[in-house]
Chimera marker file (.cmm) of the C-alpha trace (Angstrom):
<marker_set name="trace">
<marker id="1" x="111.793" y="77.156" z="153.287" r="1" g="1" b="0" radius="0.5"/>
<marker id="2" x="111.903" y="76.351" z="149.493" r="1" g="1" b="0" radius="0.5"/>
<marker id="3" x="109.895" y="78.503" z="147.052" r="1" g="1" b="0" radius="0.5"/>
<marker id="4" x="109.614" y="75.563" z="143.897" r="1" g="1" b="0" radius="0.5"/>
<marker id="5" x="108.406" y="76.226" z="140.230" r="1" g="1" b="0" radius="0.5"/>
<marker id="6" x="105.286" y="74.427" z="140.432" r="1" g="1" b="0" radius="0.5"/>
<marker id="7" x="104.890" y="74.081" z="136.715" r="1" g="1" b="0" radius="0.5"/>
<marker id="8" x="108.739" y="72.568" z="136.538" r="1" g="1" b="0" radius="0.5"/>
<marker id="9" x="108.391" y="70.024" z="139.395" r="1" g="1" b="0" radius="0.5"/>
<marker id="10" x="108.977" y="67.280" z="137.147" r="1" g="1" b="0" radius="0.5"/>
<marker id="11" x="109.012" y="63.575" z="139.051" r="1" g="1" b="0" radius="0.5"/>
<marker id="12" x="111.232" y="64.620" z="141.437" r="1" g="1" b="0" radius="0.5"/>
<marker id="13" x="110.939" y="68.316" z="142.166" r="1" g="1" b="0" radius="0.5"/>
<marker id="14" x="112.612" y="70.718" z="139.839" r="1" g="1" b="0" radius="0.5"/>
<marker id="15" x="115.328" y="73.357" z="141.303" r="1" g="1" b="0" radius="0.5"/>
<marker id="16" x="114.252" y="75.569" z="144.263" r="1" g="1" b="0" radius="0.5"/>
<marker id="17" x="113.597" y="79.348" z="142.868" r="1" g="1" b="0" radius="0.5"/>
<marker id="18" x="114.308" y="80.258" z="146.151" r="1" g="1" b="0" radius="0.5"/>
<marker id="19" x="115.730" y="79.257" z="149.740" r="1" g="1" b="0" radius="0.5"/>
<marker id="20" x="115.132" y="81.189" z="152.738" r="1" g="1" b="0" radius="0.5"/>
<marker id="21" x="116.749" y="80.038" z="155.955" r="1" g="1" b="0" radius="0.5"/>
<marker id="22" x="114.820" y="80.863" z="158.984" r="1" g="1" b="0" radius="0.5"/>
<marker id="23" x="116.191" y="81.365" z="162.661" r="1" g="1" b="0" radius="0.5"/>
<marker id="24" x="114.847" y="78.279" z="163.794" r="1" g="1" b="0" radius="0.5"/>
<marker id="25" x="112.032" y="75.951" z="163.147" r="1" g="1" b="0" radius="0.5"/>
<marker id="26" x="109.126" y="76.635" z="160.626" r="1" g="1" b="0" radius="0.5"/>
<marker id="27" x="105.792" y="75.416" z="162.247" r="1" g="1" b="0" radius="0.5"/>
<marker id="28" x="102.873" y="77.872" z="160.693" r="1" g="1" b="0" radius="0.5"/>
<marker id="29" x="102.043" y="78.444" z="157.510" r="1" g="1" b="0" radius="0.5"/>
<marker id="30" x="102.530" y="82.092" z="155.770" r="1" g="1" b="0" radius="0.5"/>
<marker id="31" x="99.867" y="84.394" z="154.564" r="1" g="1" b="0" radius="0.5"/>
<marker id="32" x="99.562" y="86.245" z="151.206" r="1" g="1" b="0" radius="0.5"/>
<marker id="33" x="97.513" y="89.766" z="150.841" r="1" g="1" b="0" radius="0.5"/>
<marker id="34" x="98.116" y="92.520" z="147.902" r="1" g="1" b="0" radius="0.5"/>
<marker id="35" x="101.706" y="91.173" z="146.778" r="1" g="1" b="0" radius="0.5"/>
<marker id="36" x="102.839" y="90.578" z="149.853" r="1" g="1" b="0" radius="0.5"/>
<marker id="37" x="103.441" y="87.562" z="151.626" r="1" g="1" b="0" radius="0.5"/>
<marker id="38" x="103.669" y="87.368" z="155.620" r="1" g="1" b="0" radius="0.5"/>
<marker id="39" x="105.724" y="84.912" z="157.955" r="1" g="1" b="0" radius="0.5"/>
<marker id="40" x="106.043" y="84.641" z="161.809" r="1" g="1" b="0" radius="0.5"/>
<marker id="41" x="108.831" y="81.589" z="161.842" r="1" g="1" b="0" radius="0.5"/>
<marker id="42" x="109.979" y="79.985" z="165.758" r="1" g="1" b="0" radius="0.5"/>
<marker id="43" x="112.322" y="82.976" z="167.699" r="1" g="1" b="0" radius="0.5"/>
<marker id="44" x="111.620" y="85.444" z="164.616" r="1" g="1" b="0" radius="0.5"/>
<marker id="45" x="109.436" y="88.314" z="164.394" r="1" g="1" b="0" radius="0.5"/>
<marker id="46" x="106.743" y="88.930" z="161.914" r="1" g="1" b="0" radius="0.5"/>
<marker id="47" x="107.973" y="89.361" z="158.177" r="1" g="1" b="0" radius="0.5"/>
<marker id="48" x="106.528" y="91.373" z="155.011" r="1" g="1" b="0" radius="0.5"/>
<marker id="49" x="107.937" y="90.256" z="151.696" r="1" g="1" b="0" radius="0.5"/>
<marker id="50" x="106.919" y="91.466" z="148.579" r="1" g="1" b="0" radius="0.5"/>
<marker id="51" x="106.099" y="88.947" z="145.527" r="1" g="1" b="0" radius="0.5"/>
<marker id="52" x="106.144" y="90.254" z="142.196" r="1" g="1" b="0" radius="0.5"/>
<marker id="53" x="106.432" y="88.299" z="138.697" r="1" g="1" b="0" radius="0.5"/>
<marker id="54" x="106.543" y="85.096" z="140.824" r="1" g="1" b="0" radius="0.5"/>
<marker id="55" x="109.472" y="86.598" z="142.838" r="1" g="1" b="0" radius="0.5"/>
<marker id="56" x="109.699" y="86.669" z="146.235" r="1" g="1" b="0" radius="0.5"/>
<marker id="57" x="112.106" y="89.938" z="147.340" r="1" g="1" b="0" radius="0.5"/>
<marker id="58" x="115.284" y="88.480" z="148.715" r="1" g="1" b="0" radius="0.5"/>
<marker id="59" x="115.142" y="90.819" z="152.253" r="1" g="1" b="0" radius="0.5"/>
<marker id="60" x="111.613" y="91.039" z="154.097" r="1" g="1" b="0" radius="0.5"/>
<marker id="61" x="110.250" y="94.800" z="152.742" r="1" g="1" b="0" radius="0.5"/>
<marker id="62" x="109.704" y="94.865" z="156.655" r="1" g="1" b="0" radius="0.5"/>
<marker id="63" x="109.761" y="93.931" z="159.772" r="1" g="1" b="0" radius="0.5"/>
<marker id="64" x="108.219" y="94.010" z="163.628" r="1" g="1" b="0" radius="0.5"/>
<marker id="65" x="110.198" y="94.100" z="166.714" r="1" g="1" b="0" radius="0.5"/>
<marker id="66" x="108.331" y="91.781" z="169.103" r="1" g="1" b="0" radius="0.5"/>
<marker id="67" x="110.415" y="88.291" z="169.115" r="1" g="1" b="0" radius="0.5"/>
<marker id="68" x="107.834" y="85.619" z="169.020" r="1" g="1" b="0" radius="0.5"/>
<marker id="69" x="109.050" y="82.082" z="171.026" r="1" g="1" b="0" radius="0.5"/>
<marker id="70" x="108.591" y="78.392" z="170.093" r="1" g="1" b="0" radius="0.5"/>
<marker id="71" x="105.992" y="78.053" z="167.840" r="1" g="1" b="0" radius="0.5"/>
<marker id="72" x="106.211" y="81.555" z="166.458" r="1" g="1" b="0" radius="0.5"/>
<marker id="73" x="102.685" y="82.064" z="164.722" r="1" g="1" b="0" radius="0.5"/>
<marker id="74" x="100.241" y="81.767" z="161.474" r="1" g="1" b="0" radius="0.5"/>
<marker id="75" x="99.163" y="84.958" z="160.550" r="1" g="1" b="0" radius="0.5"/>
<marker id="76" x="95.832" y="85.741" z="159.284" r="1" g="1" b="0" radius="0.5"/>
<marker id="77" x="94.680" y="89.099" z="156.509" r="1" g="1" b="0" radius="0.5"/>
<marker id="78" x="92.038" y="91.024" z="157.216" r="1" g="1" b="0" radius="0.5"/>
<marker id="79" x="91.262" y="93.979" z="154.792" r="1" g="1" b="0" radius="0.5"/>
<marker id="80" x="88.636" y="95.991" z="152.509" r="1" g="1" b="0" radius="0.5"/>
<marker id="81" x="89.700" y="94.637" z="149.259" r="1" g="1" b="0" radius="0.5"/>
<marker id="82" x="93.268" y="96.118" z="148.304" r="1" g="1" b="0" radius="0.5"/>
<marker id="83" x="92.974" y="98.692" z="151.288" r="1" g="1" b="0" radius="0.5"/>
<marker id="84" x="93.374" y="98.468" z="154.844" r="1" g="1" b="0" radius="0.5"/>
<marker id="85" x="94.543" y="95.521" z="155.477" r="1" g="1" b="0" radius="0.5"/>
<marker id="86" x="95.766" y="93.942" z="158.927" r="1" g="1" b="0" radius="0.5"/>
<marker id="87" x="97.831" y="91.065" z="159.807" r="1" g="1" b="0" radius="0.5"/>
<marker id="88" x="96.492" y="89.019" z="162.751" r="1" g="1" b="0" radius="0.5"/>
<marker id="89" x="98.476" y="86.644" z="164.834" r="1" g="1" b="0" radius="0.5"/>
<marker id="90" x="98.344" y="84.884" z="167.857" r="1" g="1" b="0" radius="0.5"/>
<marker id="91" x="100.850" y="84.712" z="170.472" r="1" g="1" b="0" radius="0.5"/>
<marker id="92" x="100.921" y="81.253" z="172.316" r="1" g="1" b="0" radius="0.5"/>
<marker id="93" x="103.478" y="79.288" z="174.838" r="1" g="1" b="0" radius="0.5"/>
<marker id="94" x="106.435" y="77.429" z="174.013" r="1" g="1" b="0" radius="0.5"/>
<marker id="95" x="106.224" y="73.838" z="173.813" r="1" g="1" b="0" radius="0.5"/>
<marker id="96" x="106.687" y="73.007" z="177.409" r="1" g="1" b="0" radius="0.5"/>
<marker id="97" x="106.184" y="76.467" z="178.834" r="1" g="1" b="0" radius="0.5"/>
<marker id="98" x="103.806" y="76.911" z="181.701" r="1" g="1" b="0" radius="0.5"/>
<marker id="99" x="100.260" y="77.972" z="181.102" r="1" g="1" b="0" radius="0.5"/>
<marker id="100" x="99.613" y="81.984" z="180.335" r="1" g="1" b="0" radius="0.5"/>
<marker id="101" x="97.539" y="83.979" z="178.363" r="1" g="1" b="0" radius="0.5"/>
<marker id="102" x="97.167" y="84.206" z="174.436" r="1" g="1" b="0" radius="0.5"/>
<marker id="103" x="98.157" y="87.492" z="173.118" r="1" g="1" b="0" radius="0.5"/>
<marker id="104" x="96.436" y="88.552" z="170.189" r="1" g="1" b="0" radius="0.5"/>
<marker id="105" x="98.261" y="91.224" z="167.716" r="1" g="1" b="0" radius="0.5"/>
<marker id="106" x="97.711" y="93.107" z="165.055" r="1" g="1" b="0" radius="0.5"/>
<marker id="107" x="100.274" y="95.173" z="162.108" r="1" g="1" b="0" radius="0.5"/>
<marker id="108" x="99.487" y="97.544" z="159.615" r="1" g="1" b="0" radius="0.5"/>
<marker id="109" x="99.530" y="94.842" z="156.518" r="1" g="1" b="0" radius="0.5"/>
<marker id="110" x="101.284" y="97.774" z="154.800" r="1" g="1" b="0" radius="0.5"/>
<marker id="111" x="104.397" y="97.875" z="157.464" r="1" g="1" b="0" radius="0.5"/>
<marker id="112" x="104.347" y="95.082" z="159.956" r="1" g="1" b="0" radius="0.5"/>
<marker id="113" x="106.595" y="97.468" z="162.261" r="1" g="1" b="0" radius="0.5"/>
<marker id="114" x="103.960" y="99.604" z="163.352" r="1" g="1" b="0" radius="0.5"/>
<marker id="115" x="101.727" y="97.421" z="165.543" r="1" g="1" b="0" radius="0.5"/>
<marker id="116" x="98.042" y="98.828" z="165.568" r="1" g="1" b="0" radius="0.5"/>
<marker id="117" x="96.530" y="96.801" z="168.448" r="1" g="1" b="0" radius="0.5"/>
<marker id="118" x="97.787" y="93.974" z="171.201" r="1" g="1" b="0" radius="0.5"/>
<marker id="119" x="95.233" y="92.742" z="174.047" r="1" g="1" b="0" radius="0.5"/>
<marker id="120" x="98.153" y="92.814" z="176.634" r="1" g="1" b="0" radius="0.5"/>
<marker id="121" x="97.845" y="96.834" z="176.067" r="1" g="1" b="0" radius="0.5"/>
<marker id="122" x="94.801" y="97.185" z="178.270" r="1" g="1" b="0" radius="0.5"/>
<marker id="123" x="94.833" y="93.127" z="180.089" r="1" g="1" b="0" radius="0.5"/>
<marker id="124" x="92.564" y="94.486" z="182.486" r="1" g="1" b="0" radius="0.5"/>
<marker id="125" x="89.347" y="94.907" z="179.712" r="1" g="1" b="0" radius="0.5"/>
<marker id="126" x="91.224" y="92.764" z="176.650" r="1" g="1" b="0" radius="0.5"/>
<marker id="127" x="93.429" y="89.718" z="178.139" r="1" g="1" b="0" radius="0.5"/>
<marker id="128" x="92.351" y="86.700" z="176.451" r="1" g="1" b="0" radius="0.5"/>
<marker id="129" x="92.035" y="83.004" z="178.080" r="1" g="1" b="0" radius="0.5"/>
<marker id="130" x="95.045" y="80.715" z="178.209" r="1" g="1" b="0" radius="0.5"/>
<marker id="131" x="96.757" y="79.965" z="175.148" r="1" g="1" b="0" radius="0.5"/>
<marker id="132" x="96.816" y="76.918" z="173.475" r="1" g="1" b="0" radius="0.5"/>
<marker id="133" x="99.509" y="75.991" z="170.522" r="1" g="1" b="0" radius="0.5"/>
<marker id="134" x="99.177" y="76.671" z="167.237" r="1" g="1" b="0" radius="0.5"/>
<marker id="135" x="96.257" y="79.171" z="167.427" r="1" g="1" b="0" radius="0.5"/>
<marker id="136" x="94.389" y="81.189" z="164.461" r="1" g="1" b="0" radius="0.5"/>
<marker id="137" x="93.176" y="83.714" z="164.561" r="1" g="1" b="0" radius="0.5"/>
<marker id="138" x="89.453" y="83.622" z="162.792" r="1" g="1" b="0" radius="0.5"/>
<marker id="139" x="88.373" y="86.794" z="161.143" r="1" g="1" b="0" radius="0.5"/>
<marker id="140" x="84.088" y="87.313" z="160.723" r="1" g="1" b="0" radius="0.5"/>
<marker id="141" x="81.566" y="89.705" z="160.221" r="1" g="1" b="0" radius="0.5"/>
<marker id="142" x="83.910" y="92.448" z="161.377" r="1" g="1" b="0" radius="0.5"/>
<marker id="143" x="85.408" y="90.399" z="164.800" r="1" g="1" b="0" radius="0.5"/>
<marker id="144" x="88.400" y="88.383" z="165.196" r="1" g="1" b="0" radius="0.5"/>
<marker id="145" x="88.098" y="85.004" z="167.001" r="1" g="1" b="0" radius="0.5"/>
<marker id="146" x="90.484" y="82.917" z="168.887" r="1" g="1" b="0" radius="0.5"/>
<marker id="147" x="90.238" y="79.920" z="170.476" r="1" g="1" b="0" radius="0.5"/>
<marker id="148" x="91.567" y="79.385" z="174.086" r="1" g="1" b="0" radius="0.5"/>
<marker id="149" x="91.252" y="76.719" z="176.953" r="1" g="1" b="0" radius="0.5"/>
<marker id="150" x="87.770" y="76.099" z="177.598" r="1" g="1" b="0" radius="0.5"/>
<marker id="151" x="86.529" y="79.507" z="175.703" r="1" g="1" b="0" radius="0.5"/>
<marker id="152" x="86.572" y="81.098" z="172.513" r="1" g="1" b="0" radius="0.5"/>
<marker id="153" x="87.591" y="85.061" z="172.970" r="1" g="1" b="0" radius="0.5"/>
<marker id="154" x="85.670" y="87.153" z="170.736" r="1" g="1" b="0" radius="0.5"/>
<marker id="155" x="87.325" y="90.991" z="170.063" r="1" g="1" b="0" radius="0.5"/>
<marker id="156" x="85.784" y="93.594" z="167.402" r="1" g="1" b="0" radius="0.5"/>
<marker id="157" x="85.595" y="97.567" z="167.876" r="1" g="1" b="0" radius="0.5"/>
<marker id="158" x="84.012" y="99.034" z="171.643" r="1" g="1" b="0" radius="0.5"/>
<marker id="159" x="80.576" y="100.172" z="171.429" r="1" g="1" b="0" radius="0.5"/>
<marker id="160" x="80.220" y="103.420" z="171.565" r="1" g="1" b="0" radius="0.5"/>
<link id1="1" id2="2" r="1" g="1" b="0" radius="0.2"/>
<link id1="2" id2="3" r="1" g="1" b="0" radius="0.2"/>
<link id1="3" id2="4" r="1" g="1" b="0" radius="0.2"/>
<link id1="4" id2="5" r="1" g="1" b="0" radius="0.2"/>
<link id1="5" id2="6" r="1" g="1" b="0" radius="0.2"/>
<link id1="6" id2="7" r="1" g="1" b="0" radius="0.2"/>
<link id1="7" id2="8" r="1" g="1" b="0" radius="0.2"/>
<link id1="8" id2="9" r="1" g="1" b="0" radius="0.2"/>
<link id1="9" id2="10" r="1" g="1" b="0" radius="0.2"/>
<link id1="10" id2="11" r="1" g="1" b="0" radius="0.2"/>
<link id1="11" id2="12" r="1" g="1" b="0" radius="0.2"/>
<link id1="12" id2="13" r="1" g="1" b="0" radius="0.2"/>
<link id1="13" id2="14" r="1" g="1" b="0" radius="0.2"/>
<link id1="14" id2="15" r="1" g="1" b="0" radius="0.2"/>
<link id1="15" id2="16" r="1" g="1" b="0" radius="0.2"/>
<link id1="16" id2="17" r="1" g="1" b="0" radius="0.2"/>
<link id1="17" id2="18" r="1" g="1" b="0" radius="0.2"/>
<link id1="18" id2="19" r="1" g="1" b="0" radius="0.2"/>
<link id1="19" id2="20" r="1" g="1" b="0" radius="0.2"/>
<link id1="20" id2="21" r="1" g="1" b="0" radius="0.2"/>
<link id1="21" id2="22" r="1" g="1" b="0" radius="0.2"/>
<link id1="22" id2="23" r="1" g="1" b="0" radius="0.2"/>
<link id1="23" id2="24" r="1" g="1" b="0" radius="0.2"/>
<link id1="24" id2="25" r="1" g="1" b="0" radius="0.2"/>
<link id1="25" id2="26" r="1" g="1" b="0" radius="0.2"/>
<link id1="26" id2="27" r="1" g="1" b="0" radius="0.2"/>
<link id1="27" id2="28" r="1" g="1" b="0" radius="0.2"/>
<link id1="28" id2="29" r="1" g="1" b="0" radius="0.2"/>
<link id1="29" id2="30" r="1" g="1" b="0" radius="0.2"/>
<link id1="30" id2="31" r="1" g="1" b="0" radius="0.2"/>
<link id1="31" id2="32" r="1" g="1" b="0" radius="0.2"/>
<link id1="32" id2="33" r="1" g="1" b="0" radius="0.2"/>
<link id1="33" id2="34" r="1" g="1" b="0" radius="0.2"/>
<link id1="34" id2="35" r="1" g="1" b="0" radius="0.2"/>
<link id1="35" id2="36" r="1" g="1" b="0" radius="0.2"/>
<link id1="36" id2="37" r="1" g="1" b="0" radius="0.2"/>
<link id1="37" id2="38" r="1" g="1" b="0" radius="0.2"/>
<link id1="38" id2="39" r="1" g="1" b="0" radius="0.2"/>
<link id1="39" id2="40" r="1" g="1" b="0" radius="0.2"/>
<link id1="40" id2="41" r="1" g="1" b="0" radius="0.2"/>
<link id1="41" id2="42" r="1" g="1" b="0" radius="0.2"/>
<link id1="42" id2="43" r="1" g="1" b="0" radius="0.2"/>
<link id1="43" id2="44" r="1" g="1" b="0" radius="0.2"/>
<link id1="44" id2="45" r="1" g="1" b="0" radius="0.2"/>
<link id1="45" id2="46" r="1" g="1" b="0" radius="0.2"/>
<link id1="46" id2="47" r="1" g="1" b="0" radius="0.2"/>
<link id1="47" id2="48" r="1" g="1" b="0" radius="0.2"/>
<link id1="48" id2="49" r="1" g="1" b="0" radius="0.2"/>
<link id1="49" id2="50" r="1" g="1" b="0" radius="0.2"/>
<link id1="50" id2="51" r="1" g="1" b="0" radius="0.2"/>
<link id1="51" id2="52" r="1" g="1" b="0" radius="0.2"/>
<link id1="52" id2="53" r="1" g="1" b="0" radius="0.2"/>
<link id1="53" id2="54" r="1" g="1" b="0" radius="0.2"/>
<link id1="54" id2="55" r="1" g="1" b="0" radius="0.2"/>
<link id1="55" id2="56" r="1" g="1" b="0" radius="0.2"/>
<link id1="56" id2="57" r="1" g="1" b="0" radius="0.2"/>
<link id1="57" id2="58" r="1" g="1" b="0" radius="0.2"/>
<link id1="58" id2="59" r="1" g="1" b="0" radius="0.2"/>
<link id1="59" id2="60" r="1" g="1" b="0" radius="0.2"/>
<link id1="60" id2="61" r="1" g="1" b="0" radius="0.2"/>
<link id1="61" id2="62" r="1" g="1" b="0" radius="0.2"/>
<link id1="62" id2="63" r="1" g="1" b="0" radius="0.2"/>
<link id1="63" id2="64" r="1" g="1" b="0" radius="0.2"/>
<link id1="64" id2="65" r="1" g="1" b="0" radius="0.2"/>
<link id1="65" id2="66" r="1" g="1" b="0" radius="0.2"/>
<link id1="66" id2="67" r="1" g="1" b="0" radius="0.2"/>
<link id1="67" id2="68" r="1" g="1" b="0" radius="0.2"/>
<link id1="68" id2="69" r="1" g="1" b="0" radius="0.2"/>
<link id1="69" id2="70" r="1" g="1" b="0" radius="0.2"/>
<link id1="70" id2="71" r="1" g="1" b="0" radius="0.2"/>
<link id1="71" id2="72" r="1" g="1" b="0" radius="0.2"/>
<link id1="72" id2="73" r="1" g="1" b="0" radius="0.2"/>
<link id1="73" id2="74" r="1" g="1" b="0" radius="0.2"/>
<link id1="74" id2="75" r="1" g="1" b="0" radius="0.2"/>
<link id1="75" id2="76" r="1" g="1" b="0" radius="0.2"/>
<link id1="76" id2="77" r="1" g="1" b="0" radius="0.2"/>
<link id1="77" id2="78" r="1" g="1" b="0" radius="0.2"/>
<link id1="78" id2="79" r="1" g="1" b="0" radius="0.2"/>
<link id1="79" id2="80" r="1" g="1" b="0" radius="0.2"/>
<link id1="80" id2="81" r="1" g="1" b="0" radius="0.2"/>
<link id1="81" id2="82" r="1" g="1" b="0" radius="0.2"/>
<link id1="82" id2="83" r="1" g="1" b="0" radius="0.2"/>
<link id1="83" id2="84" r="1" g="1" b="0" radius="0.2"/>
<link id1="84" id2="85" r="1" g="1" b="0" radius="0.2"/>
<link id1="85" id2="86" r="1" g="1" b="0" radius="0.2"/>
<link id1="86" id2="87" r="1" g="1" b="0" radius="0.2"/>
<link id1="87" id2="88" r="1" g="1" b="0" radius="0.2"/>
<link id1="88" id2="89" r="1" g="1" b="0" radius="0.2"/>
<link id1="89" id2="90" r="1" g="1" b="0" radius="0.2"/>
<link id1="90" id2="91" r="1" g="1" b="0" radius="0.2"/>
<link id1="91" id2="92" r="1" g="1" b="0" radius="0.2"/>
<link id1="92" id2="93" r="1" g="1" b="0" radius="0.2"/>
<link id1="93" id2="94" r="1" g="1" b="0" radius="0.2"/>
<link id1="94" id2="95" r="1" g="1" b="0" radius="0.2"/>
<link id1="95" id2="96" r="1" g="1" b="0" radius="0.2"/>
<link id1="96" id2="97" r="1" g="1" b="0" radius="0.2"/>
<link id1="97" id2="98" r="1" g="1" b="0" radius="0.2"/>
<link id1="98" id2="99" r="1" g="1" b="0" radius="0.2"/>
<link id1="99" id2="100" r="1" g="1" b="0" radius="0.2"/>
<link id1="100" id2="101" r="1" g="1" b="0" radius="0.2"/>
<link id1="101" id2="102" r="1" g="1" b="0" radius="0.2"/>
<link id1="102" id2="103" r="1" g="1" b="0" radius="0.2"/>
<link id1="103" id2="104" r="1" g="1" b="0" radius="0.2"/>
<link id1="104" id2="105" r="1" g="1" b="0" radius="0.2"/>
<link id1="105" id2="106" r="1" g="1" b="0" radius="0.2"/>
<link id1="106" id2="107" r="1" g="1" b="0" radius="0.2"/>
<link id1="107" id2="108" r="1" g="1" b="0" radius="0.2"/>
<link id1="108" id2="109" r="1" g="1" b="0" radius="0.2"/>
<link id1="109" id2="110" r="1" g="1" b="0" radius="0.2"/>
<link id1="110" id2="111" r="1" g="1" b="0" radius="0.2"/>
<link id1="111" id2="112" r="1" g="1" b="0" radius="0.2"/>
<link id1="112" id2="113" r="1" g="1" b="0" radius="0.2"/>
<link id1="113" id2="114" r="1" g="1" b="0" radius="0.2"/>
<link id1="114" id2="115" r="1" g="1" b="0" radius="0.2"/>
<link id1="115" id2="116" r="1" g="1" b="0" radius="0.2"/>
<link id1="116" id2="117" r="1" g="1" b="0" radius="0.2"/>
<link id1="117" id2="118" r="1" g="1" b="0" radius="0.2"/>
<link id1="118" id2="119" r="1" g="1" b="0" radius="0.2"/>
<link id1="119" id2="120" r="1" g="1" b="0" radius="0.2"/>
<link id1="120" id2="121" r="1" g="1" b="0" radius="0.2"/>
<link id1="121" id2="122" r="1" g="1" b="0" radius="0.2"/>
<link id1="122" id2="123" r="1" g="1" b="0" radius="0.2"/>
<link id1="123" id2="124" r="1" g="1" b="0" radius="0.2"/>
<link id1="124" id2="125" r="1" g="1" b="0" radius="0.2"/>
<link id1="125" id2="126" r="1" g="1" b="0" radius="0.2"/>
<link id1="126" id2="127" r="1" g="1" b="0" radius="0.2"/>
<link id1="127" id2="128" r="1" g="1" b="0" radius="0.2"/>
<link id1="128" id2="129" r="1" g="1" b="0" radius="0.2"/>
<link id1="129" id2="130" r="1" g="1" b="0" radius="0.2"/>
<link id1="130" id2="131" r="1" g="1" b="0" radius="0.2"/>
<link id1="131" id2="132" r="1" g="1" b="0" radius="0.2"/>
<link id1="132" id2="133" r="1" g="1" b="0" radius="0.2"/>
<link id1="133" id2="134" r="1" g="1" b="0" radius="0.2"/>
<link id1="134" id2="135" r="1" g="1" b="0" radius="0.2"/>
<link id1="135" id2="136" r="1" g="1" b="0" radius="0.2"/>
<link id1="136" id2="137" r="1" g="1" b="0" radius="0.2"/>
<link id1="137" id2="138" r="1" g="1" b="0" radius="0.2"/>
<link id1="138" id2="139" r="1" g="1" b="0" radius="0.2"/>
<link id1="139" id2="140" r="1" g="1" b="0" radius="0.2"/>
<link id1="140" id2="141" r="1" g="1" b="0" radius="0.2"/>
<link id1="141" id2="142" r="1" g="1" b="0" radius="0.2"/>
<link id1="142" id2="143" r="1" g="1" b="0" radius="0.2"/>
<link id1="143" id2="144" r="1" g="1" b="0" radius="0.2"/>
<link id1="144" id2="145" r="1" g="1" b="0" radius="0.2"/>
<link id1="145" id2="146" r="1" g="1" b="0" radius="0.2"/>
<link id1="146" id2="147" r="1" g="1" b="0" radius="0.2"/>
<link id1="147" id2="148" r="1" g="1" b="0" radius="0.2"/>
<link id1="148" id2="149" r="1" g="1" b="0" radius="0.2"/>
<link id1="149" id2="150" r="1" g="1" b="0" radius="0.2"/>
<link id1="150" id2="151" r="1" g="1" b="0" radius="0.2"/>
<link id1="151" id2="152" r="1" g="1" b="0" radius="0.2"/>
<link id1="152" id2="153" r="1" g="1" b="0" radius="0.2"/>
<link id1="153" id2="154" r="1" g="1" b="0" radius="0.2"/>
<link id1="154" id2="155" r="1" g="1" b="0" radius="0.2"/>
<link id1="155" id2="156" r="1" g="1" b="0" radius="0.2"/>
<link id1="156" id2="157" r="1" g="1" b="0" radius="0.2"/>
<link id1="157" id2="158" r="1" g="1" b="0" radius="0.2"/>
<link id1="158" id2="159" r="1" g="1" b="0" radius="0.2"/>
<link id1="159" id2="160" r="1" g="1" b="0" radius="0.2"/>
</marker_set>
């Protein structure tokens, strides 16, 4: 991944401020929340890296545990403001893996190593449909949205 100097591009592209070689392939996008910017590359687990003075840190500030597969995963920022924020992603299949359910996750925006919610913890009341590639998750109105074959799986907090 190349981090450019947008105002230096020139006709050809100036010098890269920064290269960062991922594991494998690159196939979502990143997020940014709060100086931080979040990636989920192919066979890599989710990232935090801080930005400051149009830097990007040169290690991740941290890290989860889970090992996403082929396509790893786009994550998506909910938060209140500059508090509270959570990463979202969506666990799918590898390109010519067999059908199985989505996974959704969720990490403490503030260290994606504690994981604050998956629905494979309870499958019995939170699996979602099967997954299809290159999902996002879709945060409104307090519920998180993701698409699956032949549904959409809505999740938000249990009534009381």
């Amino acid at each position: 991944m190349y981090l450019l100097d947008r105002p230096n591009l020139g006709k050809l592209g100036g010098p890269a401020v920064r290269v960062m070689r991922a594991p494998s392939m690159v196939m979502g996008a990143a997020a940014y929340w709060n100086g931080h910017v979040y990636t989920l590359w192919s066979s890599d687990v989710i990232k935090s890296w801080s930005w400051s003075n149009g830097r990007l840190s040169d290690a991740p500030t941290s890290q989860g545990s889970h090992r996403f597969t082929d396509p790893g995963a786009t994550p998506t920022i909910s938060a209140h403001g500059s508090t509270d924020g959570i990463v979202w992603v969506v666990e799918t299949k590898t390109w010519n893996g067999s059908d199985r359910p989505a996974v959704l996750h969720a990490y403490d925006a503030a260290n994606v190593a504690t994981e604050l919610y998956s629905s494979e913890t309870n499958s019995a009341r939170d699996r979602a449909g099967l997954c299809t590639w290159f999902n996002i998750p879709t945060l409104a109105a307090g519920r998180v949205y993701i698409g699956a074959k032949g549904e959409v799986d809505v999740y938000g907090l249990p009534h009381p």
